[in-house]
N, C-alpha and C positions, 0 to 999 in steps of 0.2 A: 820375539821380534828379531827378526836376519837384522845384521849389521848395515848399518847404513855408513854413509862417507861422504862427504861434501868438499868440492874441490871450491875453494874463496876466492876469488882475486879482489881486492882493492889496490884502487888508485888514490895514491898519497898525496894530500897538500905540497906542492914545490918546497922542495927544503924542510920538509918534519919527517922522511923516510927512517932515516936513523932513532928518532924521538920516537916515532911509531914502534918499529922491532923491540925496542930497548923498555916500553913499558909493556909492548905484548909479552914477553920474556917475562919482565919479572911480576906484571900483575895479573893477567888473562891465562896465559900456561896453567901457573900451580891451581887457578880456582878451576879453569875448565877440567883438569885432573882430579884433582878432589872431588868433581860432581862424575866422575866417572864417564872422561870423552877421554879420547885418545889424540895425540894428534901425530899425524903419519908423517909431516915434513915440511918446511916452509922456507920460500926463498924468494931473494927482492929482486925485481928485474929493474935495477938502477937508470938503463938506458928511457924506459917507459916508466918510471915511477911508480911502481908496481910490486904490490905487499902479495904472494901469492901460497898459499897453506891447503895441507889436506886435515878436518878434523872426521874423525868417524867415532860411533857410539853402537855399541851393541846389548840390548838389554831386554828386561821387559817394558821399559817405557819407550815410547818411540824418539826419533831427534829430535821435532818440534815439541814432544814434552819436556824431556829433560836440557831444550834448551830455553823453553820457560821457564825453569826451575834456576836456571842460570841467571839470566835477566832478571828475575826477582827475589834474588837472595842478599842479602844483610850485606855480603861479603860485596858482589858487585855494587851495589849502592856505594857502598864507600869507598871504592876506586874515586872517588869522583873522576872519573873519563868519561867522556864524552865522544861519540866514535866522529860524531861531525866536524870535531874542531879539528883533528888529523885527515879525514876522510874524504876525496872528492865524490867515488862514485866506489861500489862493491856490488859484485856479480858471484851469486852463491847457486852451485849446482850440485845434482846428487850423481855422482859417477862410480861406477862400479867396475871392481878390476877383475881384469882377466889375464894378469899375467905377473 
């Protein structure tokens, strides 16, 4: 399976942008890692309240499997987070680079 990459953007609940980075950091990172995603870079556009990240996976499972495998693992269940109570709206696309 060629490498895939998903460019995210999510728009933040007013005033949880900081709350949001700060558990993506320390709870979403290490598990997306551990399941074998990479993730290529992530940056807040504070003027628009905007959480914006590149995650990509290359393997032989595809992204939407092994991002199945992510949403129903032991590990994320005990996050207890919840993407809605930070999250107004997320627009998730697959972009591929050429440079």
């Amino acid at each position: 399976m060629a490498k895939t990459t998903q460019l995210r953007t999510y728009t933040v609940r007013d005033g949880m942008l900081d709350e949001w980075v700060e558990r993506w950091r320390r709870e979403i990172v290490p598990l997306r890692l551990k399941l074998g995603f990479t993730i290529d870079g992530a940056w807040v556009d504070r003027e628009r309240g905007q959480f914006v990240w590149l995650i990509s996976c290359d393997g032989p499972e595809t992204f939407a499997e092994r991002n199945a495998a992510y949403w129903s693992s032991p590990e994320r269940e005990a996050m207890n987070l919840d993407p809605d109570d930070y999250l107004v709206r997320t627009e998730d696309r697959v972009v591929e680079q050429v440079y």
